[in-house]
DRENTORKOL-3810 file (N, C-alpha, C; in nm, 4 decimals):
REM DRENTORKOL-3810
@n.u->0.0839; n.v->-0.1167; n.w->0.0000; ca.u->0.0000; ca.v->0.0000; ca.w->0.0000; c.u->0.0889; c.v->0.1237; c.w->0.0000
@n.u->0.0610; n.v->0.2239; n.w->-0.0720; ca.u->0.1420; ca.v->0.3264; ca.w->-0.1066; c.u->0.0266; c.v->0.4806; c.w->-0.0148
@n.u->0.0860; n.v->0.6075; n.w->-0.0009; ca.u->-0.0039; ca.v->0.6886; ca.w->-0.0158; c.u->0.0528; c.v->0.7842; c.w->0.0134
@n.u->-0.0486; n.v->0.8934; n.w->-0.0224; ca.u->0.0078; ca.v->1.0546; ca.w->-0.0064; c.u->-0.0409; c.v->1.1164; c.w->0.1827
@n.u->0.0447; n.v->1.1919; n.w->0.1840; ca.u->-0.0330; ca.v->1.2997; ca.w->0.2871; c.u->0.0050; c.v->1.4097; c.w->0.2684
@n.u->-0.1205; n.v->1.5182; n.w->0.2211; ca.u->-0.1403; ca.v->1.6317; ca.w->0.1557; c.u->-0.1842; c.v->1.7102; c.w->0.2691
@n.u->-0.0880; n.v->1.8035; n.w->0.3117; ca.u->-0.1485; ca.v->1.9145; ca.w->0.4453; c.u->-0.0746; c.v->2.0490; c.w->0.3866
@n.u->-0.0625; n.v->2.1385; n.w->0.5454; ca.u->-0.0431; ca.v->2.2381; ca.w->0.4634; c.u->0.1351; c.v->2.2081; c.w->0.4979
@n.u->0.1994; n.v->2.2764; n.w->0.4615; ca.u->0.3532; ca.v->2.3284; ca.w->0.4476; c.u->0.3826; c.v->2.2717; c.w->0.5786
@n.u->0.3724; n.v->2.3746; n.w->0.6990; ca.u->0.4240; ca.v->2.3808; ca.w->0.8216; c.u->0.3845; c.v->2.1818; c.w->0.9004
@n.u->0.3039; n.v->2.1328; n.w->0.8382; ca.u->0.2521; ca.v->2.0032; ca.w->0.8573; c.u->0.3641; c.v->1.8811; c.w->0.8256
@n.u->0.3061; n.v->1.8736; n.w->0.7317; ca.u->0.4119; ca.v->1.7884; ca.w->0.6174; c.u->0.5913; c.v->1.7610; c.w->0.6550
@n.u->0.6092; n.v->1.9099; n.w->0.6731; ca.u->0.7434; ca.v->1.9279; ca.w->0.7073; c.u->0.7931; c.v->1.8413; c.w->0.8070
@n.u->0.7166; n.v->1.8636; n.w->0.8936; ca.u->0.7721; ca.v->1.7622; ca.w->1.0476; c.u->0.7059; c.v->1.6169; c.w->1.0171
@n.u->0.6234; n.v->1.6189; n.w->0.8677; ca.u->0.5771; ca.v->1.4278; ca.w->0.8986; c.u->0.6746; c.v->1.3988; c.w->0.8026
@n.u->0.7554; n.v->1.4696; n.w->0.7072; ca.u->0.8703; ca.v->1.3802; ca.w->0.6632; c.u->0.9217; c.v->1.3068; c.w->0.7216
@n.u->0.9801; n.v->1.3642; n.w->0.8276; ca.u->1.1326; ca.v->1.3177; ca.w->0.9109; c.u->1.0529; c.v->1.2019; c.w->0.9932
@n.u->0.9458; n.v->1.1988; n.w->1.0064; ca.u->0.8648; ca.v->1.1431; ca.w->1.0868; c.u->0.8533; c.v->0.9534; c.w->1.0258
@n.u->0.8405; n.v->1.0222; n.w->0.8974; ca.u->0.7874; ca.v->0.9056; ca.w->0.7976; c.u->0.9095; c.v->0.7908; c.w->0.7521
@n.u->1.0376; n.v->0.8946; n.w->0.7454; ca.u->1.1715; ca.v->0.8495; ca.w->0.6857; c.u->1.2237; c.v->0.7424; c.w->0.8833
@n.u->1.1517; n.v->0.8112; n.w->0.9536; ca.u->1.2292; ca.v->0.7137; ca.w->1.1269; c.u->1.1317; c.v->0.6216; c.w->1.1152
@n.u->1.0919; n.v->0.5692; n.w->1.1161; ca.u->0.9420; ca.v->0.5124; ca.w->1.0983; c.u->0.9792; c.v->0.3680; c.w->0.9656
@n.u->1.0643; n.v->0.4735; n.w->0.8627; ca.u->1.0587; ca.v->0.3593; ca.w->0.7675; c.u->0.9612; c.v->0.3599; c.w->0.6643
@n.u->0.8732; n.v->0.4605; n.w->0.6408; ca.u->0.8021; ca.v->0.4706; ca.w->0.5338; c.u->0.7812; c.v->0.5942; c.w->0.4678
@n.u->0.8685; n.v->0.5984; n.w->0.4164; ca.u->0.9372; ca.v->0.7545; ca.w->0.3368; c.u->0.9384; c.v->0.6834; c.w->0.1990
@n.u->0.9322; n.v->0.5543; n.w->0.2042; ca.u->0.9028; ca.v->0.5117; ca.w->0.0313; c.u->0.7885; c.v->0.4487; c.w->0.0189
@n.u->0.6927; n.v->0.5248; n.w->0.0726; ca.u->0.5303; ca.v->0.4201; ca.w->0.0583; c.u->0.4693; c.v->0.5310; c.w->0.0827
@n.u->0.5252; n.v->0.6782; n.w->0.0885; ca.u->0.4224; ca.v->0.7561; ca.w->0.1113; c.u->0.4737; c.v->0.8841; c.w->0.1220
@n.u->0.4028; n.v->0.9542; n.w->-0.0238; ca.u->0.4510; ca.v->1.0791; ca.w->-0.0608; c.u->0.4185; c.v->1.1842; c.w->0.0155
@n.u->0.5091; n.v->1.3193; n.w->0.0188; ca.u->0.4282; ca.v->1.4360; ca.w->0.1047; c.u->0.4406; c.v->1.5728; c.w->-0.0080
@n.u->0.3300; n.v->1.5979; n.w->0.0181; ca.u->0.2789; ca.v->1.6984; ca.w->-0.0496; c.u->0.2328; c.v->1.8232; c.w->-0.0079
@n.u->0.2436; n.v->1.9247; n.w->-0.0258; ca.u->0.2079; ca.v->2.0193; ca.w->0.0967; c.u->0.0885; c.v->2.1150; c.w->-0.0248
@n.u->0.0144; n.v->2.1477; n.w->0.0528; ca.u->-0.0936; ca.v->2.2195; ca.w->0.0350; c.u->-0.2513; c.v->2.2536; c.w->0.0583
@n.u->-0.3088; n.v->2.2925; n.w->0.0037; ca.u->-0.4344; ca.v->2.3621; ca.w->0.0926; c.u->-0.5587; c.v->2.2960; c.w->0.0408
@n.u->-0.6517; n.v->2.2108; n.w->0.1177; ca.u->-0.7406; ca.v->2.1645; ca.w->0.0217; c.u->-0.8722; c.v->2.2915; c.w->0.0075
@n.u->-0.8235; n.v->2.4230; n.w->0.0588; ca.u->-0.9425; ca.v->2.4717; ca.w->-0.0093; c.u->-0.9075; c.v->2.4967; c.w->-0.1326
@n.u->-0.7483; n.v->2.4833; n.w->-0.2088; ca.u->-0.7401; ca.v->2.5120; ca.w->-0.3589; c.u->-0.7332; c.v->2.4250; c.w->-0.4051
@n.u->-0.7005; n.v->2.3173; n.w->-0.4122; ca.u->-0.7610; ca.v->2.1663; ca.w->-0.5050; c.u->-0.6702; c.v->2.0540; c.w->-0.3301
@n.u->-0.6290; n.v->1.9437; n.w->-0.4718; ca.u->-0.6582; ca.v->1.7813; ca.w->-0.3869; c.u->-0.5730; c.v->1.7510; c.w->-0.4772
@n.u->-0.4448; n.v->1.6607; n.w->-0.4593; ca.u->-0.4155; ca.v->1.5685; ca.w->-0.5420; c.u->-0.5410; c.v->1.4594; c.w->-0.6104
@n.u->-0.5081; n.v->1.4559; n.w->-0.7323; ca.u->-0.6139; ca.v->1.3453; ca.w->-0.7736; c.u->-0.5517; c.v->1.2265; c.w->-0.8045
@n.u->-0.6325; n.v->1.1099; n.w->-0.8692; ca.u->-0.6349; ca.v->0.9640; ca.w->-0.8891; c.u->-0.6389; c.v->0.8674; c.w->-0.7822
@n.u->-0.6244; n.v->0.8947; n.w->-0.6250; ca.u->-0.6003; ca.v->0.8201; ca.w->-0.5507; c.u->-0.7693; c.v->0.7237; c.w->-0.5219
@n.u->-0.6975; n.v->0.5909; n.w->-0.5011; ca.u->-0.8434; ca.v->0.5113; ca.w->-0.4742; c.u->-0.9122; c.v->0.5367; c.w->-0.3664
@n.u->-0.8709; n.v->0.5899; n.w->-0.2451; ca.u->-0.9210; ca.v->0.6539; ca.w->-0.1252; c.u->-0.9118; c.v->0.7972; c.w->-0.0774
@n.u->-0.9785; n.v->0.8060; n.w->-0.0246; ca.u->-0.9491; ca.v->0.9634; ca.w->0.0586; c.u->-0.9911; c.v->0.9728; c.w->0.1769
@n.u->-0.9008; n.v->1.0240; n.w->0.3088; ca.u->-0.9596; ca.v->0.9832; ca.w->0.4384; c.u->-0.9268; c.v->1.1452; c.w->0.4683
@n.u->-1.0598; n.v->1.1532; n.w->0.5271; ca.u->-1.0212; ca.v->1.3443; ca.w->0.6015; c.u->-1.0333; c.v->1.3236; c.w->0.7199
@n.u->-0.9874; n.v->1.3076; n.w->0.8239; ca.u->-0.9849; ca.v->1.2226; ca.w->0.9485; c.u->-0.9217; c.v->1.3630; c.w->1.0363
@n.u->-1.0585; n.v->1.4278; n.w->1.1012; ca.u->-1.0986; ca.v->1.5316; ca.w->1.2170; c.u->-1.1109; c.v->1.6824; c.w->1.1446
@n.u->-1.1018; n.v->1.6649; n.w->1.0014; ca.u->-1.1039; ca.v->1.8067; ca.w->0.9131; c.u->-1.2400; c.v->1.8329; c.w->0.8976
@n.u->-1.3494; n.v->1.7825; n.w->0.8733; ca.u->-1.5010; ca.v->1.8333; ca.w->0.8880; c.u->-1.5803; c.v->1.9267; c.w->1.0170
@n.u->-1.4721; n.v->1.8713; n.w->1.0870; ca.u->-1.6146; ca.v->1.9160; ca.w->1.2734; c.u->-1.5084; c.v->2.0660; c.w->1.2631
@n.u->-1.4017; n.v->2.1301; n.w->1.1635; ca.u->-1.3098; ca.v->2.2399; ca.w->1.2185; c.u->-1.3825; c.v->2.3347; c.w->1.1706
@n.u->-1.5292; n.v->2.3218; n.w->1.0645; ca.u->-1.5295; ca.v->2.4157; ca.w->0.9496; c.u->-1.6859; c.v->2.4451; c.w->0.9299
@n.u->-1.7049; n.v->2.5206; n.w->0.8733; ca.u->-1.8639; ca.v->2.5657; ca.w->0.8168; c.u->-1.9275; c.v->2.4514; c.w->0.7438
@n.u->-2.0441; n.v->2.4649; n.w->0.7164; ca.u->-2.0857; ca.v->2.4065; ca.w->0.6194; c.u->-2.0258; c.v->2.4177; c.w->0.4742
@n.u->-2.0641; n.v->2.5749; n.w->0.4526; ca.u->-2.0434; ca.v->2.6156; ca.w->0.3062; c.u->-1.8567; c.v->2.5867; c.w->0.2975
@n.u->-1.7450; n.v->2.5629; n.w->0.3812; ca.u->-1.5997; ca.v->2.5550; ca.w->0.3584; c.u->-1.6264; c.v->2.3998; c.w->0.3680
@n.u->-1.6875; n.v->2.2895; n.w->0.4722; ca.u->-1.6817; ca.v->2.1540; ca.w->0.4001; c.u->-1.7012; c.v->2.1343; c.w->0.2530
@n.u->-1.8086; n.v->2.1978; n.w->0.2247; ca.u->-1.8759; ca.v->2.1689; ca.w->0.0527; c.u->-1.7813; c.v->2.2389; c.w->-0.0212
@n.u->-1.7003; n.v->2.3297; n.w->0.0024; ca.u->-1.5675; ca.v->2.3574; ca.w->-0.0709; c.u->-1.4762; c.v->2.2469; c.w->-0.0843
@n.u->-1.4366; n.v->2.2121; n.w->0.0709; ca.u->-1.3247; ca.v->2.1034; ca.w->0.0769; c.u->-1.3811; c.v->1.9608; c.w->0.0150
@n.u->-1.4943; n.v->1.9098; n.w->0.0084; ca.u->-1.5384; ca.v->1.7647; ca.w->-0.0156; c.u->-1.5639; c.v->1.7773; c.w->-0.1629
@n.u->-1.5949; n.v->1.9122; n.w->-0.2075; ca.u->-1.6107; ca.v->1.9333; ca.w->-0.3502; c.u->-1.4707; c.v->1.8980; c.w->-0.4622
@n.u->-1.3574; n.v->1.9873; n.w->-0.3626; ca.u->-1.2508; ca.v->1.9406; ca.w->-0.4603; c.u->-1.2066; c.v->1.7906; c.w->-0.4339
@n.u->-1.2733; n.v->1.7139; n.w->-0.3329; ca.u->-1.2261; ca.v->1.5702; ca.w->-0.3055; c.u->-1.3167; c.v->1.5167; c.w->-0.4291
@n.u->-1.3985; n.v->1.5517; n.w->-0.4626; ca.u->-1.5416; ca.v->1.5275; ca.w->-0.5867; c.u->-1.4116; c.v->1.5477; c.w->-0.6998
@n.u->-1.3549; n.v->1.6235; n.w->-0.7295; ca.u->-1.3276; ca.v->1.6726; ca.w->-0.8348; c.u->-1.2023; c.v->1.5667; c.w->-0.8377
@n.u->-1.0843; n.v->1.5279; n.w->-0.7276; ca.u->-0.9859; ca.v->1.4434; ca.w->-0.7842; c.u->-1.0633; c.v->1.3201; c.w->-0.7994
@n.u->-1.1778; n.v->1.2464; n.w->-0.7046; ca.u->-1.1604; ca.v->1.1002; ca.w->-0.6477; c.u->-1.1955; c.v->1.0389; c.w->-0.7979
@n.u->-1.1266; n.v->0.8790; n.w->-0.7962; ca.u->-1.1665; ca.v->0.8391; ca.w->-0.8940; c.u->-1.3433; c.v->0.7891; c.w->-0.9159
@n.u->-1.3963; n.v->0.7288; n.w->-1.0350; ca.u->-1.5666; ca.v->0.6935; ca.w->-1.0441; c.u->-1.5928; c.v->0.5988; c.w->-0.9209
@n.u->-1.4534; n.v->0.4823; n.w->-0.8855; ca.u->-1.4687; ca.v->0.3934; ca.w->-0.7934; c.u->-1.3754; c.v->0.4185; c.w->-0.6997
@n.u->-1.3691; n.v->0.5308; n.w->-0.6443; ca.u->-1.2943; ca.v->0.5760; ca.w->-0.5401; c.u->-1.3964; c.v->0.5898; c.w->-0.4024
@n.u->-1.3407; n.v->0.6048; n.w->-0.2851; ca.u->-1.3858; ca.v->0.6019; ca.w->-0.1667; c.u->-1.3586; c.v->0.6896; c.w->-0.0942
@n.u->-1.4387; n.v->0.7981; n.w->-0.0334; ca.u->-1.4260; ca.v->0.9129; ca.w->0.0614; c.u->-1.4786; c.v->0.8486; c.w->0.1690
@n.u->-1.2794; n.v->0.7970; n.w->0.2903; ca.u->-1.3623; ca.v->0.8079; ca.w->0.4011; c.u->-1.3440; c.v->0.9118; c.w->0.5029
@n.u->-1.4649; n.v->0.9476; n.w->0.5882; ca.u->-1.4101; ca.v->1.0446; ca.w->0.7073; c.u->-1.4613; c.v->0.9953; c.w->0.8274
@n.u->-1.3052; n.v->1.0368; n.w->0.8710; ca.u->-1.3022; ca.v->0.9836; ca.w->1.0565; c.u->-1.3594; c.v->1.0892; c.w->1.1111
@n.u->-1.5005; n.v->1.1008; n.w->1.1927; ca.u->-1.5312; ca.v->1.2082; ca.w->1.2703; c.u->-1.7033; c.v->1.1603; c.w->1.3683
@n.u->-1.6847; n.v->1.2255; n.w->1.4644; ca.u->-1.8260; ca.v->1.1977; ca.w->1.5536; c.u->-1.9311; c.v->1.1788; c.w->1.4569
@n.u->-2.0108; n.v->1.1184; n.w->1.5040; ca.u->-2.1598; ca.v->1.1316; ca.w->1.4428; c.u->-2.2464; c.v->1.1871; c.w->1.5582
@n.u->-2.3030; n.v->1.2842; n.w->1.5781; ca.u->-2.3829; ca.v->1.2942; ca.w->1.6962; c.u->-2.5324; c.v->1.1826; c.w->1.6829
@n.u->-2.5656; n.v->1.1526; n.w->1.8075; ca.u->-2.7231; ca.v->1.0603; ca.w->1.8102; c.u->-2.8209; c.v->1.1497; c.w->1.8177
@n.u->-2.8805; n.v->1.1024; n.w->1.7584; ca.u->-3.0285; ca.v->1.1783; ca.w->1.7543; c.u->-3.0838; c.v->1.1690; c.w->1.9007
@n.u->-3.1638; n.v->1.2669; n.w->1.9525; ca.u->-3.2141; ca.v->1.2849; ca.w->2.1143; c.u->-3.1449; c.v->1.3773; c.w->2.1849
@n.u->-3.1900; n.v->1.3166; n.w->2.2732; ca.u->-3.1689; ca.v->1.4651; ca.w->2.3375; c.u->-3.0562; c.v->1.4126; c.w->2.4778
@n.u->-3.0630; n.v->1.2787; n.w->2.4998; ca.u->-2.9361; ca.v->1.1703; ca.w->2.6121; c.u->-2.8086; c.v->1.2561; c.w->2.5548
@n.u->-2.7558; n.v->1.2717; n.w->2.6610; ca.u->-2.6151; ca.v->1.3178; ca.w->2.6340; c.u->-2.4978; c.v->1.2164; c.w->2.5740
@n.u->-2.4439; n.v->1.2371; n.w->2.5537; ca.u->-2.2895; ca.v->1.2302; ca.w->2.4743; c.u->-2.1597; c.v->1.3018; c.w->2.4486
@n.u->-2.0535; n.v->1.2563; n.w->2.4281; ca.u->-1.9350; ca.v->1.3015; ca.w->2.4543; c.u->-1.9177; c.v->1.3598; c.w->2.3065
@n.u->-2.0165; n.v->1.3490; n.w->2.1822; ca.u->-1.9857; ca.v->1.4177; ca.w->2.0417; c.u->-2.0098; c.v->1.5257; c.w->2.0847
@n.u->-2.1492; n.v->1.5296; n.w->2.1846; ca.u->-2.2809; ca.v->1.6774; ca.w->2.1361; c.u->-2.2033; c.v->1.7457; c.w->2.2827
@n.u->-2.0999; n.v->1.7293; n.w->2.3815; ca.u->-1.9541; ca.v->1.7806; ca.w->2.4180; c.u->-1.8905; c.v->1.9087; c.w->2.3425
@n.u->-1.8745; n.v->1.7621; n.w->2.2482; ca.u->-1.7096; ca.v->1.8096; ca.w->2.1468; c.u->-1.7701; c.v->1.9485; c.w->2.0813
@n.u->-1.9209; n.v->1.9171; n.w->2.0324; ca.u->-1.9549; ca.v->2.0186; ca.w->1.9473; c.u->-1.9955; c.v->2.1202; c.w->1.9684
@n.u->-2.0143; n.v->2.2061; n.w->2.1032; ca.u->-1.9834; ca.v->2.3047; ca.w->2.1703; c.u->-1.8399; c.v->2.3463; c.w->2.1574
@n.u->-1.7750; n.v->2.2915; n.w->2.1859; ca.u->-1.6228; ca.v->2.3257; ca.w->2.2265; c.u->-1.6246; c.v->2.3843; c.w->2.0669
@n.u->-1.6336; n.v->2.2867; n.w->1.9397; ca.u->-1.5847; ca.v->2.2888; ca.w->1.8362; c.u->-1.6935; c.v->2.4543; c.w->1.7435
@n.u->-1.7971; n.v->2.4666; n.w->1.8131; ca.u->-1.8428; ca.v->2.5559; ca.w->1.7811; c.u->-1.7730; c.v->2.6614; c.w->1.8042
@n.u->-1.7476; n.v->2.7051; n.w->1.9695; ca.u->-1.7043; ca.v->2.8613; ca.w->2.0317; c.u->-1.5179; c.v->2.8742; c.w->1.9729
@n.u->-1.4766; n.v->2.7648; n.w->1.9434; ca.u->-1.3443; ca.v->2.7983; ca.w->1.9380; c.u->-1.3302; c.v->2.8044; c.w->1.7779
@n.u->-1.3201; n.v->2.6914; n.w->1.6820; ca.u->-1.3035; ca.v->2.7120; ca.w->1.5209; c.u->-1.4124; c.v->2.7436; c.w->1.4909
@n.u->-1.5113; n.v->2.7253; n.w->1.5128; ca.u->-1.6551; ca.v->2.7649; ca.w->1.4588; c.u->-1.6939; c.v->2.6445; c.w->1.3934
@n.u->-1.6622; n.v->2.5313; n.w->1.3923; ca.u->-1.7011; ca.v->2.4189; ca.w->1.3304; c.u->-1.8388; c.v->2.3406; c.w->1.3972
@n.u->-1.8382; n.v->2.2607; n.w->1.3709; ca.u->-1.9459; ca.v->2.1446; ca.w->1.4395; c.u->-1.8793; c.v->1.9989; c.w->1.4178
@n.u->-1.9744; n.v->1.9211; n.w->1.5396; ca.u->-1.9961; ca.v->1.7923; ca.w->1.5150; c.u->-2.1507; c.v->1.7795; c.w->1.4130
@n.u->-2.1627; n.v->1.6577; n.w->1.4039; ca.u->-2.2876; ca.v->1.6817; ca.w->1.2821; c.u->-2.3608; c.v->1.5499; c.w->1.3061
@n.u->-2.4688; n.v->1.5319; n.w->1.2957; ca.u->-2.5634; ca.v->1.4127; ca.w->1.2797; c.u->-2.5737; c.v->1.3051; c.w->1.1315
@n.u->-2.5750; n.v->1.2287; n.w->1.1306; ca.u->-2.6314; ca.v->1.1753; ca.w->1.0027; c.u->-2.6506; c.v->1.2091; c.w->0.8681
@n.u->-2.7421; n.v->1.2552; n.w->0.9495; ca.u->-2.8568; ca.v->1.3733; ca.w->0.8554; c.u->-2.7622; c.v->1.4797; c.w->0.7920
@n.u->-2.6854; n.v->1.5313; n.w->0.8956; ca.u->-2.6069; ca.v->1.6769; ca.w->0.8105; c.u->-2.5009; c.v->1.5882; c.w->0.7563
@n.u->-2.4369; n.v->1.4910; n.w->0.8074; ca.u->-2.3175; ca.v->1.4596; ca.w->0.6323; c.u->-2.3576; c.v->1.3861; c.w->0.5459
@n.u->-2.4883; n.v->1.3244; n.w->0.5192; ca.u->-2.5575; ca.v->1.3085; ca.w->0.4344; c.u->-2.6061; c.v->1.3889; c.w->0.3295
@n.u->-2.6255; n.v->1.5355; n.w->0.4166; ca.u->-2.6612; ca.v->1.6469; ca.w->0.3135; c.u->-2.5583; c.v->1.6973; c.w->0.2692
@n.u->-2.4522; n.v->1.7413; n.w->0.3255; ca.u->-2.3170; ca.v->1.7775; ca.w->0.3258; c.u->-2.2397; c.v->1.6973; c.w->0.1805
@n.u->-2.2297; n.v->1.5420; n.w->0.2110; ca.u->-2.2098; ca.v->1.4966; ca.w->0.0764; c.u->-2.2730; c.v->1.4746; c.w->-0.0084
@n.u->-2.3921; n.v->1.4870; n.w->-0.0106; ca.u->-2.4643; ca.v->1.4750; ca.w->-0.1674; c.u->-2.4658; c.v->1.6128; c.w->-0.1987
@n.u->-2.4827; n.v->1.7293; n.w->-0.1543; ca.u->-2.4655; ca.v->1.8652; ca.w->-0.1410; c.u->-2.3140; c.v->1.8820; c.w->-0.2370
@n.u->-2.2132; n.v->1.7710; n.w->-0.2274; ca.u->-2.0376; ca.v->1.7814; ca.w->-0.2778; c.u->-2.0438; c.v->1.6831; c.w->-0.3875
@n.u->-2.1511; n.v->1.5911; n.w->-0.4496; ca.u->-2.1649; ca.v->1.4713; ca.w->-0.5162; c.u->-2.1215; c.v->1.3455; c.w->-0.4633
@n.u->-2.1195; n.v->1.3713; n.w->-0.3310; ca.u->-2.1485; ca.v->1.2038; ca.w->-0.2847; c.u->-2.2585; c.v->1.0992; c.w->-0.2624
@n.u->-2.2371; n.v->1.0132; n.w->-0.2047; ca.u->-2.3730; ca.v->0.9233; ca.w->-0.1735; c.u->-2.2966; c.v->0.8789; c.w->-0.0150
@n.u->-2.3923; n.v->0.9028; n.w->0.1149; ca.u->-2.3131; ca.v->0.8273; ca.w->0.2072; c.u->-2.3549; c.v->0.6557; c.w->0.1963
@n.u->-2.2849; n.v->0.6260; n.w->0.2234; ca.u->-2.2769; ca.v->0.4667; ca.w->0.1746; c.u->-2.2906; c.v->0.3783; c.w->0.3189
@n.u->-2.2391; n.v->0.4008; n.w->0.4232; ca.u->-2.2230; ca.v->0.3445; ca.w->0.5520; c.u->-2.1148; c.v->0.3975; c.w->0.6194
@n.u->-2.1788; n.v->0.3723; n.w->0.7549; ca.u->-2.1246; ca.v->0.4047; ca.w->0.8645; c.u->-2.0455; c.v->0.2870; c.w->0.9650
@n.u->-1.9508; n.v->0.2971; n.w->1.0290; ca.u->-1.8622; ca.v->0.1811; ca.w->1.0597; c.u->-1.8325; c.v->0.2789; c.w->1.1949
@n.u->-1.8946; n.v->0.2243; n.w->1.3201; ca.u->-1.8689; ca.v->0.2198; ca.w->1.4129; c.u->-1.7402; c.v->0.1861; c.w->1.5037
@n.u->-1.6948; n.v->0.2728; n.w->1.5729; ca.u->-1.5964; ca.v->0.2308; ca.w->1.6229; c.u->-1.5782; c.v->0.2184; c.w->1.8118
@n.u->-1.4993; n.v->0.1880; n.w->1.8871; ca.u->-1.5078; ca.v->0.1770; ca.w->2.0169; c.u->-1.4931; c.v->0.2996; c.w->2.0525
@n.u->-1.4981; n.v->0.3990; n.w->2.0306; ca.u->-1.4667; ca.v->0.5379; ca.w->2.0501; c.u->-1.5899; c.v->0.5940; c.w->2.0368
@n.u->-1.5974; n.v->0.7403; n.w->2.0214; ca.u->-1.6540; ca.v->0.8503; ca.w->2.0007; c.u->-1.6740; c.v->0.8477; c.w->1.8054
@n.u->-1.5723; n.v->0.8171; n.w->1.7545; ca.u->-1.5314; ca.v->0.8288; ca.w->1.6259; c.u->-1.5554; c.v->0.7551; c.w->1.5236
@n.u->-1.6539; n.v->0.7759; n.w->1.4028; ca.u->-1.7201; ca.v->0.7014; ca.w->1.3249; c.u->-1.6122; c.v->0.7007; c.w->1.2173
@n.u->-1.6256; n.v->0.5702; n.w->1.0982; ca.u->-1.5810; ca.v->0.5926; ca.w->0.9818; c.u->-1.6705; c.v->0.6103; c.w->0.8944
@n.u->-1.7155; n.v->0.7273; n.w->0.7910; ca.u->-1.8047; ca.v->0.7392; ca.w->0.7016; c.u->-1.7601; c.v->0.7320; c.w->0.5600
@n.u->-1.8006; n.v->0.6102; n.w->0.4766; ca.u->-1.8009; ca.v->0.6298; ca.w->0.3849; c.u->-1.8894; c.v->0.6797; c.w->0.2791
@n.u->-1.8365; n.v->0.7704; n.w->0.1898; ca.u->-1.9186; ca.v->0.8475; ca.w->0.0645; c.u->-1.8697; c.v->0.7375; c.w->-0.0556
@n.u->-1.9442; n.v->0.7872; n.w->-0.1659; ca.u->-1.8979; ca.v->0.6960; ca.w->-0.2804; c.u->-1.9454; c.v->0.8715; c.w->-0.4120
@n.u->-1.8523; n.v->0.8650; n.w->-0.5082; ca.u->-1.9023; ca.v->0.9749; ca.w->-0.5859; c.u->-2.0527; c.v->0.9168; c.w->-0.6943
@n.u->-2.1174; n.v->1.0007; n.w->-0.7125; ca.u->-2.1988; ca.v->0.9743; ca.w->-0.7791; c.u->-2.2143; c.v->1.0613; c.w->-0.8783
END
């Protein structure tokens, strides 16, 4: 398995050295840049793992849009991030998503909103993959 990690400049920089101690400085390119101006394309996956709950609506549908624009027809958008539960029982997402509101202005999101969120970017959400955590894996598929 090969892969990129595309962040910004100041990122990247310190996961070189990171990648080369580690031993995988030849399985995985670094690339530095901004996904509100594009995305490397062709890759069979794409994982945005804690970049959704930082941001607006209208800057996700920017960022998932240019993931629309590289992913391949049978490519896979997944993202690591809370799902909040529907109700009103507390939880450690509907927590996070206060915090994530007053400080970046982002959210945690329900179902429902990255459902709209990616078909809103040309996805389809496809399933959800539970994890022992707080932290869902969601996959989109382009449509």
């Amino acid at each position: 398995m090969k892969g990129i990690l595309f962040d910004l400049g100041h990122v990247v920089g310190r996961a070189k050295e990171k990648l080369k101690d580690v031993g995988l400085a030849d399985r995985c390119t670094v690339i530095a840049g901004s996904f509100f101006e594009s995305i490397p394309t062709g890759a069979d996956a794409y994982l945005l793992r804690h970049i959704i709950h930082d941001w607006t609506d209208e800057q996700c549908k920017q960022i998932l849009g240019h993931c629309r624009k590289a992913i391949l027809a049978n490519g896979k958008l997944l993202i690591a991030e809370c799902v909040v539960p529907a109700g009103n029982s507390s939880s450690p997402s509907k927590d996070l998503d206060m915090t994530m509101l007053a400080f970046p202005g982002g959210q945690e999101r329900t179902e429902a909103q990255f459902r709209s969120l990616l078909k809103a970017s040309g996805f389809e959400l496809k399933s959800i993959t539970r994890t022992t955590t707080m932290i869902n894996v969601l996959e989109g598929k382009p449509v």
